[in-house]
Wavefront OBJ file of the C-alpha trace (Angstrom):
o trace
v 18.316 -51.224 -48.222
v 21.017 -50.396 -46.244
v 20.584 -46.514 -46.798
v 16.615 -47.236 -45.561
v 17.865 -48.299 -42.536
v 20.049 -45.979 -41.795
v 17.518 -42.922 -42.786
v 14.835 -44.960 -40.731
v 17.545 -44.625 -37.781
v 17.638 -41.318 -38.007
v 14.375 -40.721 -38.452
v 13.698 -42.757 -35.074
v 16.933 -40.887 -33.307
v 15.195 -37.571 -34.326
v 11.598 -38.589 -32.726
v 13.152 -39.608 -29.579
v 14.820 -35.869 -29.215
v 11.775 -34.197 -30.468
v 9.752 -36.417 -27.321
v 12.863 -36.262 -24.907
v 12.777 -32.285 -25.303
v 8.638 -31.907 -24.720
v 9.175 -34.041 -21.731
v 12.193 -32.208 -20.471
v 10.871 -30.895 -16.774
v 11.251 -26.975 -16.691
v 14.060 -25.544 -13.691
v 12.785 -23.104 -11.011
v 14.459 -20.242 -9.621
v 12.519 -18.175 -7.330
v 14.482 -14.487 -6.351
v 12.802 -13.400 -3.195
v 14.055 -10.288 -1.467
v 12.635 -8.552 1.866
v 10.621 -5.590 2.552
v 10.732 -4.252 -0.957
v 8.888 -1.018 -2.079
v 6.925 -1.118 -5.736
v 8.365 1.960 -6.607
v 12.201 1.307 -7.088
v 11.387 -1.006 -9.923
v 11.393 0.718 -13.206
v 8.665 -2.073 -14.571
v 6.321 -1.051 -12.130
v 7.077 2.651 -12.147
v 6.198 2.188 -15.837
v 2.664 1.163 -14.857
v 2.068 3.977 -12.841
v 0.824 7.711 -13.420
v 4.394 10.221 -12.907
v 2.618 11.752 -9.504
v 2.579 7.964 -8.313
v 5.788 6.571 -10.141
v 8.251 9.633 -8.892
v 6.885 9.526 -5.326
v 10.475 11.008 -3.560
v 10.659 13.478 -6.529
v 10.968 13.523 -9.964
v 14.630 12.753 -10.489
v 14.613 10.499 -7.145
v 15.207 6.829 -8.712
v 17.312 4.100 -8.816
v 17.115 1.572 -12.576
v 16.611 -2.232 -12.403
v 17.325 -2.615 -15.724
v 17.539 -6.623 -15.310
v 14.694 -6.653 -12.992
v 12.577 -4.716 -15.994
v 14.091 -7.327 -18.455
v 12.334 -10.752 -16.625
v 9.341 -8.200 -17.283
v 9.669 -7.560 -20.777
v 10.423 -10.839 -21.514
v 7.429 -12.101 -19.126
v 4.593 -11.238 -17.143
v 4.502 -8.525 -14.749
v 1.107 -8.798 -12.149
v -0.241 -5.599 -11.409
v -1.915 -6.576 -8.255
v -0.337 -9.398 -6.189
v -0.673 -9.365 -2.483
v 1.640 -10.658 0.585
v -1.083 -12.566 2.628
v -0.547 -10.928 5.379
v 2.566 -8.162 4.826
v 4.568 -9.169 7.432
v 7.928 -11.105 6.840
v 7.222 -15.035 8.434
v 3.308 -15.368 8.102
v 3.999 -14.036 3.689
v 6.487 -16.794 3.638
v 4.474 -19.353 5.119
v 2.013 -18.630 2.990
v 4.006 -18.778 -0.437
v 5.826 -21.957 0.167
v 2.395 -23.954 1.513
v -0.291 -22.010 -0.440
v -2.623 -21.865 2.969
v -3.258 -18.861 4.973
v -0.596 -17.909 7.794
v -3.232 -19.250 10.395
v -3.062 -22.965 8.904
v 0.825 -23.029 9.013
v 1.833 -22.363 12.356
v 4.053 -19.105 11.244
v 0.781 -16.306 11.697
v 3.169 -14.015 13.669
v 6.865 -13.417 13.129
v 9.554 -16.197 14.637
v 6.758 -18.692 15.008
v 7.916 -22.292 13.738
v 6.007 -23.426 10.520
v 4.033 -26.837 11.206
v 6.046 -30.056 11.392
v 3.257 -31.382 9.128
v 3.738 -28.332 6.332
v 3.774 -29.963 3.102
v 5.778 -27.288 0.574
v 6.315 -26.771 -2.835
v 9.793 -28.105 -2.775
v 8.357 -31.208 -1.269
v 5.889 -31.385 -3.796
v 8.739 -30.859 -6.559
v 11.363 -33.399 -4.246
v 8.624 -36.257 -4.564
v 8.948 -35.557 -8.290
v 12.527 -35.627 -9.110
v 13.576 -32.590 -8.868
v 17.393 -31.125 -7.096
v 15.764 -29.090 -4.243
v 17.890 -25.962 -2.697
v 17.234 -23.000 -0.350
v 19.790 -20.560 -0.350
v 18.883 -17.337 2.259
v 16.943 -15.907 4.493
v 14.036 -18.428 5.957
v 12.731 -16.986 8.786
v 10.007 -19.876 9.518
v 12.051 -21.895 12.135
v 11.296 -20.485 15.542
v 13.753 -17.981 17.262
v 16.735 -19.176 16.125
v 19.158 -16.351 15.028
v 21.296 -16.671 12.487
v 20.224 -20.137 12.914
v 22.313 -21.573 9.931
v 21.201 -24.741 8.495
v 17.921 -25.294 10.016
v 16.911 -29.271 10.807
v 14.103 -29.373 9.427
v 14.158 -28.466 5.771
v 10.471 -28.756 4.392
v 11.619 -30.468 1.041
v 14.852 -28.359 0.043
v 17.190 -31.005 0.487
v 19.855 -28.448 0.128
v 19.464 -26.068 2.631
v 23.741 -25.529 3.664
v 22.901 -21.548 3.219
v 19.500 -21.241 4.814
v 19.847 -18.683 7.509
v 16.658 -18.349 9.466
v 16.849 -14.900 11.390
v 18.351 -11.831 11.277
v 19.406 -9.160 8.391
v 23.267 -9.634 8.518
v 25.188 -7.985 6.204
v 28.506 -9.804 5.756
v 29.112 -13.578 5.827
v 32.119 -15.400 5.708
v 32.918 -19.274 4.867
v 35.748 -21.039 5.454
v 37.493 -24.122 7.425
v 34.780 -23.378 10.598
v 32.262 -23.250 8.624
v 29.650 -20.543 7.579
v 28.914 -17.622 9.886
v 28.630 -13.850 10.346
v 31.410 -11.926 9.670
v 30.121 -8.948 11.967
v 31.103 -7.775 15.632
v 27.703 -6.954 17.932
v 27.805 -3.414 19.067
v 26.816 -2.716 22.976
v 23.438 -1.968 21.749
v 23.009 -5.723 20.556
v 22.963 -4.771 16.450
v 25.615 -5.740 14.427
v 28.227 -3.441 13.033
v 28.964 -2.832 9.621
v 31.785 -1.250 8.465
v 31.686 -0.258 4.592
v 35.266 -0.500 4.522
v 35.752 -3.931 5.778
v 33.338 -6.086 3.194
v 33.787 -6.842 -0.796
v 31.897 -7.921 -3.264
v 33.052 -11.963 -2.091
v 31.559 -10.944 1.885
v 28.340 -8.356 1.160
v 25.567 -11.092 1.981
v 23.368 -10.668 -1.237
v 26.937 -11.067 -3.143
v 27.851 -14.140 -1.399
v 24.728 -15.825 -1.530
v 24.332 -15.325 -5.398
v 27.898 -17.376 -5.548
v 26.746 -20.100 -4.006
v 23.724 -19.588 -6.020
v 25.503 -20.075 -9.541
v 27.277 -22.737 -7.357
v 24.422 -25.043 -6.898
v 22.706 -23.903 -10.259
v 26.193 -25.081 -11.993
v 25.911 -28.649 -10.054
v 22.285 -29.856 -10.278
v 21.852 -28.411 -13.820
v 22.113 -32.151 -15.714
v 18.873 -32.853 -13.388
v 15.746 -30.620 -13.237
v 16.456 -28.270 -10.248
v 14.079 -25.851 -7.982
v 15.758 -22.899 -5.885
v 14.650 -20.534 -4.050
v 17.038 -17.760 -3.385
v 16.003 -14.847 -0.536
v 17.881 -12.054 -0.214
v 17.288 -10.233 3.126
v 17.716 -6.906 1.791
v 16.409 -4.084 1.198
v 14.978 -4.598 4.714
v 16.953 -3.029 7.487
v 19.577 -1.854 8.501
v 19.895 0.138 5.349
v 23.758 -0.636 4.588
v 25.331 -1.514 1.512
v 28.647 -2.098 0.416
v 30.658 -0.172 -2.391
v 30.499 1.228 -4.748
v 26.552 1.272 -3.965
v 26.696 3.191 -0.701
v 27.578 6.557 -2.560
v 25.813 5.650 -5.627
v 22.581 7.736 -4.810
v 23.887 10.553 -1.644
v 23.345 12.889 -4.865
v 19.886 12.603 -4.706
v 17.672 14.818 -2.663
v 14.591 13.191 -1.161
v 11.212 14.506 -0.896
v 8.702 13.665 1.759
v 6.096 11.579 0.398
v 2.418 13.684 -0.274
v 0.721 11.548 2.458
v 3.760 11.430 4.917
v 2.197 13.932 7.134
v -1.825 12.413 7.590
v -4.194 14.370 10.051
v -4.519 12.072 12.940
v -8.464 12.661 12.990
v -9.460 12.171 9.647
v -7.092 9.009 9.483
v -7.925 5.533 9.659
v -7.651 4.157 13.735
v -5.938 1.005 13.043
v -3.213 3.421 11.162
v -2.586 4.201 15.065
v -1.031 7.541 14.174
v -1.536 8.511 17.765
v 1.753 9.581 20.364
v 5.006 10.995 20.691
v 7.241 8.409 18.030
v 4.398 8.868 15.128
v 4.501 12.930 14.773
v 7.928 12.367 14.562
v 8.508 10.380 11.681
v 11.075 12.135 8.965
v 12.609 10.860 5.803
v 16.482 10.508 6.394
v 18.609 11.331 2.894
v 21.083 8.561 3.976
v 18.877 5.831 4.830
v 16.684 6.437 1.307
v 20.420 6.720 -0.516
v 21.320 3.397 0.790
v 17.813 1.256 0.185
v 18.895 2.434 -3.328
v 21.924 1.707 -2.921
v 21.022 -1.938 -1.608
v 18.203 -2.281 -4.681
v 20.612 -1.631 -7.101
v 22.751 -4.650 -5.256
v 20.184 -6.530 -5.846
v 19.394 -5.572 -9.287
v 22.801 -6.361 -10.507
v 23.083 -9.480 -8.809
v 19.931 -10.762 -10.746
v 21.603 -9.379 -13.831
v 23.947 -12.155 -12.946
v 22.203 -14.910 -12.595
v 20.137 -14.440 -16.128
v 23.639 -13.851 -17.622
v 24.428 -17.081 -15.585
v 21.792 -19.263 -17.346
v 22.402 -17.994 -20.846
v 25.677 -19.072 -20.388
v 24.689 -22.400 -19.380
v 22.426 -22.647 -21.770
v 19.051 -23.128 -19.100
v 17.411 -19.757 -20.014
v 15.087 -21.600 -22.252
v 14.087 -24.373 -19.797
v 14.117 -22.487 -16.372
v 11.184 -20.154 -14.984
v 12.708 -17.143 -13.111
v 10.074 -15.908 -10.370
v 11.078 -12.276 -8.868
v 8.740 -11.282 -5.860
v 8.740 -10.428 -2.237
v 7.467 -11.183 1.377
v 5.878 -7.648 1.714
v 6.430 -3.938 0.901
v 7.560 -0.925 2.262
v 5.916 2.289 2.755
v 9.416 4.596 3.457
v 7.089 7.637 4.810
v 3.530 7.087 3.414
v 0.973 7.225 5.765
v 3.617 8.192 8.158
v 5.112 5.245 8.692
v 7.561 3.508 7.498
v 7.999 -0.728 7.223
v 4.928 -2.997 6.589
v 1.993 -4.280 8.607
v -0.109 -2.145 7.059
v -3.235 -2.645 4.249
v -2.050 0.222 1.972
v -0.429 -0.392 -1.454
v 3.011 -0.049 -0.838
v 2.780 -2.300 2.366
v 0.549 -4.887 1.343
v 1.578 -5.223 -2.782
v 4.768 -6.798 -3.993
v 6.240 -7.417 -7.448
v 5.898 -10.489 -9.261
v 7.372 -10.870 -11.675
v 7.923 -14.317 -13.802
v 9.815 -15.565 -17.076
v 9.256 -18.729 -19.002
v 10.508 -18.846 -22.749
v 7.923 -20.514 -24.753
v 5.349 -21.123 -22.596
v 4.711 -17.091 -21.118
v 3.872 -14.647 -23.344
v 6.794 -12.262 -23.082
v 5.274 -8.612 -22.292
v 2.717 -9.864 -20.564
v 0.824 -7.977 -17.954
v -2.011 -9.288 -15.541
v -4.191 -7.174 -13.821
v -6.072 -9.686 -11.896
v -5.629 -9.861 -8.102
v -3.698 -12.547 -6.324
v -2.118 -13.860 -3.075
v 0.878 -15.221 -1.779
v -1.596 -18.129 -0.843
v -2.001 -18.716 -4.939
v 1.695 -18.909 -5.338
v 2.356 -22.914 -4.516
v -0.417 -24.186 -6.477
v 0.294 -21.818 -9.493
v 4.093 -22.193 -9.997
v 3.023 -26.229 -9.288
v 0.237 -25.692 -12.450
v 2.485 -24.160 -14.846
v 5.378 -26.765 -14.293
v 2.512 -29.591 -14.780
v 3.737 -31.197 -11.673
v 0.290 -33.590 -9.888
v -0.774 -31.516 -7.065
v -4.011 -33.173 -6.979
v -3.254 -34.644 -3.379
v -2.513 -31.362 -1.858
v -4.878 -28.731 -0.267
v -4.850 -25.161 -0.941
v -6.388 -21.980 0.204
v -4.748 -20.825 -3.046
v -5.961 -21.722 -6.555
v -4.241 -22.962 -9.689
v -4.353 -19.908 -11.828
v -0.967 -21.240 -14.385
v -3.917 -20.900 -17.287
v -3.624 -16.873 -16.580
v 0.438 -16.888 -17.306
v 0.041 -19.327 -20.426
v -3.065 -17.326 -22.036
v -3.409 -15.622 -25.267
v -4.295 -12.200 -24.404
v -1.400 -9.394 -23.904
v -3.079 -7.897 -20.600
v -5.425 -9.985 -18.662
v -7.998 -7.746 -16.400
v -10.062 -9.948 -13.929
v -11.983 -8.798 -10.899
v -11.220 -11.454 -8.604
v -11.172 -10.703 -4.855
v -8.932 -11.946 -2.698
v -8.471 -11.615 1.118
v -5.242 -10.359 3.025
v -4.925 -10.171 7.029
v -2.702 -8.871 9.733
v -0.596 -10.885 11.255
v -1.666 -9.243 15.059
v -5.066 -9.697 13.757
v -5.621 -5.737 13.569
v -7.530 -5.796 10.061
v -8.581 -7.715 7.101
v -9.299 -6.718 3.637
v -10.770 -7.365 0.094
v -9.377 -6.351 -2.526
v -9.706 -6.814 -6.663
v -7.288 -5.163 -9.204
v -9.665 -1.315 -8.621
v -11.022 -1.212 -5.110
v -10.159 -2.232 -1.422
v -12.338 -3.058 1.718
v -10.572 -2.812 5.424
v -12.515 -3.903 8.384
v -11.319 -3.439 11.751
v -12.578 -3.916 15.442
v -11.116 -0.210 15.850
v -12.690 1.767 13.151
v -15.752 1.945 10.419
v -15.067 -0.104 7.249
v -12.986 2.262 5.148
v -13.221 1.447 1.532
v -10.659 2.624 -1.188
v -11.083 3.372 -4.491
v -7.505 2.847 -5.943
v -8.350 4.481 -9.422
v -9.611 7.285 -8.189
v -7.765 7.849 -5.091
v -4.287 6.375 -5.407
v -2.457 7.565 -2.554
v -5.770 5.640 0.017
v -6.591 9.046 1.523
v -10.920 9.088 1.131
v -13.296 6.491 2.554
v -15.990 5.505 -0.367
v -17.868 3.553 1.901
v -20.655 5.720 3.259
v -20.865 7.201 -0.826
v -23.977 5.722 -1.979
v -22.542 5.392 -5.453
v -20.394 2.988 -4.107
v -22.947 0.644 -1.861
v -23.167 -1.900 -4.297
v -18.844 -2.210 -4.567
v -18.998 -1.852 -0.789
v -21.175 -5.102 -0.579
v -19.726 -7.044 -3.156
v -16.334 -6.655 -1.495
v -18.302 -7.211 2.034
v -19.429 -10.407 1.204
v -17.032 -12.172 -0.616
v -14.362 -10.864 2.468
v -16.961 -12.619 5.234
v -17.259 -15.810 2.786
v -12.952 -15.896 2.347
v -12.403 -15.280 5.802
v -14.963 -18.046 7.433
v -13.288 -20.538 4.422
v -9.743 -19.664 5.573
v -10.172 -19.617 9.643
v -9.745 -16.125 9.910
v -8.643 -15.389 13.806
v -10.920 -12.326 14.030
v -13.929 -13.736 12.746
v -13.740 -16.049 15.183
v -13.486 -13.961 17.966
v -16.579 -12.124 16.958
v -14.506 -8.890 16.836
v -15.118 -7.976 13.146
v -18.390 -5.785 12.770
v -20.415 -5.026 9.357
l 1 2 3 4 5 6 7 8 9 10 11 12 13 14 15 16 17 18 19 20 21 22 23 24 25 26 27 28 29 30 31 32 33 34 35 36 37 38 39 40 41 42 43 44 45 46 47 48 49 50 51 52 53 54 55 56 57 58 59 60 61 62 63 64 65 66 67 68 69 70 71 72 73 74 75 76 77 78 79 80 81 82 83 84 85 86 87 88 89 90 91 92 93 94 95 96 97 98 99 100 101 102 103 104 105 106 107 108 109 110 111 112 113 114 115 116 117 118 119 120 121 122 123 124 125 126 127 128 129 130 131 132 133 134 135 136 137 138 139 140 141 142 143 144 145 146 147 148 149 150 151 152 153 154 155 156 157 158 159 160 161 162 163 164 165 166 167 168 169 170 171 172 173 174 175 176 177 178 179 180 181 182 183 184 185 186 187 188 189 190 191 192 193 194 195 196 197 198 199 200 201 202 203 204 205 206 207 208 209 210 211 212 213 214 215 216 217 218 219 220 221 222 223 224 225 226 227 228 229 230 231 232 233 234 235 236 237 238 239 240 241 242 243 244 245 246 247 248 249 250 251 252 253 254 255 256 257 258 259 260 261 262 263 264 265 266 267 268 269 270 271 272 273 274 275 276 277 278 279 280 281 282 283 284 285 286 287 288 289 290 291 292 293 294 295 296 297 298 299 300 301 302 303 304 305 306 307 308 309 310 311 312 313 314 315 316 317 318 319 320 321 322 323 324 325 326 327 328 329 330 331 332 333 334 335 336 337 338 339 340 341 342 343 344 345 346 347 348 349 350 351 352 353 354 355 356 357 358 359 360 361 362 363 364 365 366 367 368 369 370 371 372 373 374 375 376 377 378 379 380 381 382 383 384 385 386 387 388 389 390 391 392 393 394 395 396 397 398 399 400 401 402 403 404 405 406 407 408 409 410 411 412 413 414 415 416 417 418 419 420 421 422 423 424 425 426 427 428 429 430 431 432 433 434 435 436 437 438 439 440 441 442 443 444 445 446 447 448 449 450 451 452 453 454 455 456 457 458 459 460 461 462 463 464 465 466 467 468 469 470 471 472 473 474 475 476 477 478 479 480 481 482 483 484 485
């Protein structure tokens, strides 16, 4: 009898662990960088044709060997869209799943919504450790602005800096602040010589990273860490800031567009847009400051192996917008062309994701919030999106998913909109004819399908689901009767 017992209380101690472990809420970590072009990740490079992948020359490349790894142990999405590619309105989007126009933040350095009801809220209100560590940029003007007062549900936000791409940071007995002098022309000055691995900002704010990750992991945890680089000023510390001044940079095929044949909102037109040119140093550092970043991440899954979280945490990669370093013949965001307008996404969630998974289905920043919120089975029934709860696309059966969903992205100065699915893209502007893309065929976004009759019916499929998103959503320059069929 007293052996029963004994094997019964085992029995019972082993149920409760088997029920304790399926109930066990997953951890979120959400890497985030800034301005980030497609190409310099080897996962996406992979899914490209060599004209497309090698687009500064064949040997011109820099490896993200732990960046591919969240890939091949994940899903990579082929097609996912910044909102509006712009740094503040793609942000305000992903946290709050609504368009930039419902959250206050449709421009750059305009304050989110008091109101704003985030993801971290969402995950706060459910018992989850809530932490920001980075760059915000949804709190007004402020610049660094350290700390901001109103945190949106990260309850942690001690290393939220709001504005401003510094590049060395420094904490101590005053506190944390910018470890750089202002030069007379108002930028601050970085001198490779004076920052380590402990000071470089995307260094620093991995430690206190780990740091948080290390306290709140005895509790289910959510962080979202934003590293303001590669945006500008391209600097980086060492040894990355020689790593890549061996390589010789080519001019991109479409760096040089014919001003006439050209879309009008790609405002080619004046004196500063002929003179666009690729600078060797510049291209070396963004490199140089990828494979920063790269490494760092490197740390962080090597981080949670340790700790013995990899199993239980979701690790997100994406970023607020791309960068199109010479194509088109410009260089930044703010733009509807691929390397503007798409961004990585990348996500990892042992047991649950199908590792090697790739989805070819288009999304939006505006999806993020209630998908991330679906896949942790967190209630978000309260909450309303512009967004939609596609989790069931991460968790499905098939290897590569293919959908022809359109979604809509805008411009935060309200200079174009578009449709796009995972082949073609529709741009309407109140400055040109609708230009429509064919992305299989035409790649680099040079020819304009629309007037081809053997694309009429793509051209109003695209047409009318764009006029049907952007009345839904509150687009600006519907409402101004601006936008013309």
């Amino acid at each position: 009898m007293k052996k029963l017992f004994i094997l019964s209380a085992f029995m019972m101690a082993c149920a409760c662990q088997v029920h304790a472990k399926k109930e066990q809420k997953p951890n979120l970590i959400i890497i985030h960088t800034d301005e980030h072009n497609l190409r310099t990740l080897g996962c996406y490079r992979a899914t490209m044709s060599d004209e497309q992948a090698f687009m500064w020359g064949k040997n011109t490349i820099v490896e993200t060997p732990h960046l591919d790894k969240i890939a091949e142990e994940g899903v990579l999405c082929e097609n996912w869209y910044a909102s509006s590619p712009v740094c503040t309105p793609s942000r305000a989007s992903m946290i709050s799943g609504l368009y930039p126009i419902a959250t206050g933040s449709h421009k750059n350095d305009l304050p989110l919504k008091d109101e704003l009801v985030t993801f971290a809220q969402v995950l706060k209100d459910n018992g989850y450790a809530t932490s920001y560590v980075g760059k915000w940029h949804l709190d007004g003007d402020a610049k660094p602005g350290f700390a901001p007062e109103r945190q949106f549900g990260f309850s942690d936000n001690r290393y939220m800096i709001n504005r401003g791409h510094w590049k060395v940071l420094v904490e101590d007995e005053k506190g944390l602040r910018v470890d750089q002098k202002i030069g007379k022309n108002g930028m601050a000055v970085f001198n490779v010589n004076e920052v380590d691995d402990e000071s470089f900002t995307t260094d620093f704010i991995v430690d206190r990273t780990l740091e948080i990750i290390k306290r709140d992991k005895e509790q289910p945890f959510a962080l979202m860490l934003s590293i303001p680089d590669p945006h500008g000023p391209n600097h980086v510390r060492a040894p990355y800031d020689t790593m890549f001044d061996h390589m010789n940079f080519e001019d991109p095929r479409t760096m040089h567009p014919n001003p006439e044949t050209s879309p009008k909102w790609l405002s080619l037109k004046g004196k500063k847009n002929r003179a666009l040119t690729l600078k060797q140093t510049q291209m070396a550092d963004y490199f140089g400051m990828t494979k920063c970043i790269d490494d760092n991440v490197g740390r962080i899954l090597q981080f949670l192996k340790d700790e013995g979280l990899e199993e239980n945490t979701i690790v997100v990669f994406t970023s607020d917008h791309g960068d199109l370093m010479g194509e088109h013949g410009k260089h930044n965001k703010g733009l509807p062309y691929e390397m503007s307008a798409r961004v990585a996404f990348l996500l990892k969630y042992p047991g649950k994701v199908k590792a090697g998974k790739r989805i070819q289905k288009a999304y939006t920043m505006a999806d993020f919030t209630p998908t991330i919120l679906g896949l942790m089975d967190v209630d978000h029934s309260k909450q309303t999106f512009h967004g939609e709860d596609l989790s069931k696309d991460f968790t499905g059966k098939d290897k590569v998913y293919a959908d022809d969903r359109i979604v809509y992205i805008t411009n935060a100065a309200s200079r174009w909109v578009a449709a796009v699915d995972n082949r073609y893209k529709l741009v309407l502007s109140p400055s040109d004819k609708p230009w429509l893309f064919d992305l299989k065929e035409d790649p680099d976004e040079i020819v304009n399908y629309y007037n081809n009759p053997e694309y009429k019916t793509i051209g109003e499929r695209l047409m009318k689901e764009l006029y049907k998103q952007m009345e839904a959503f509150g687009e600006p320059l519907l409402e101004k009767g601006t936008i013309l069929k």
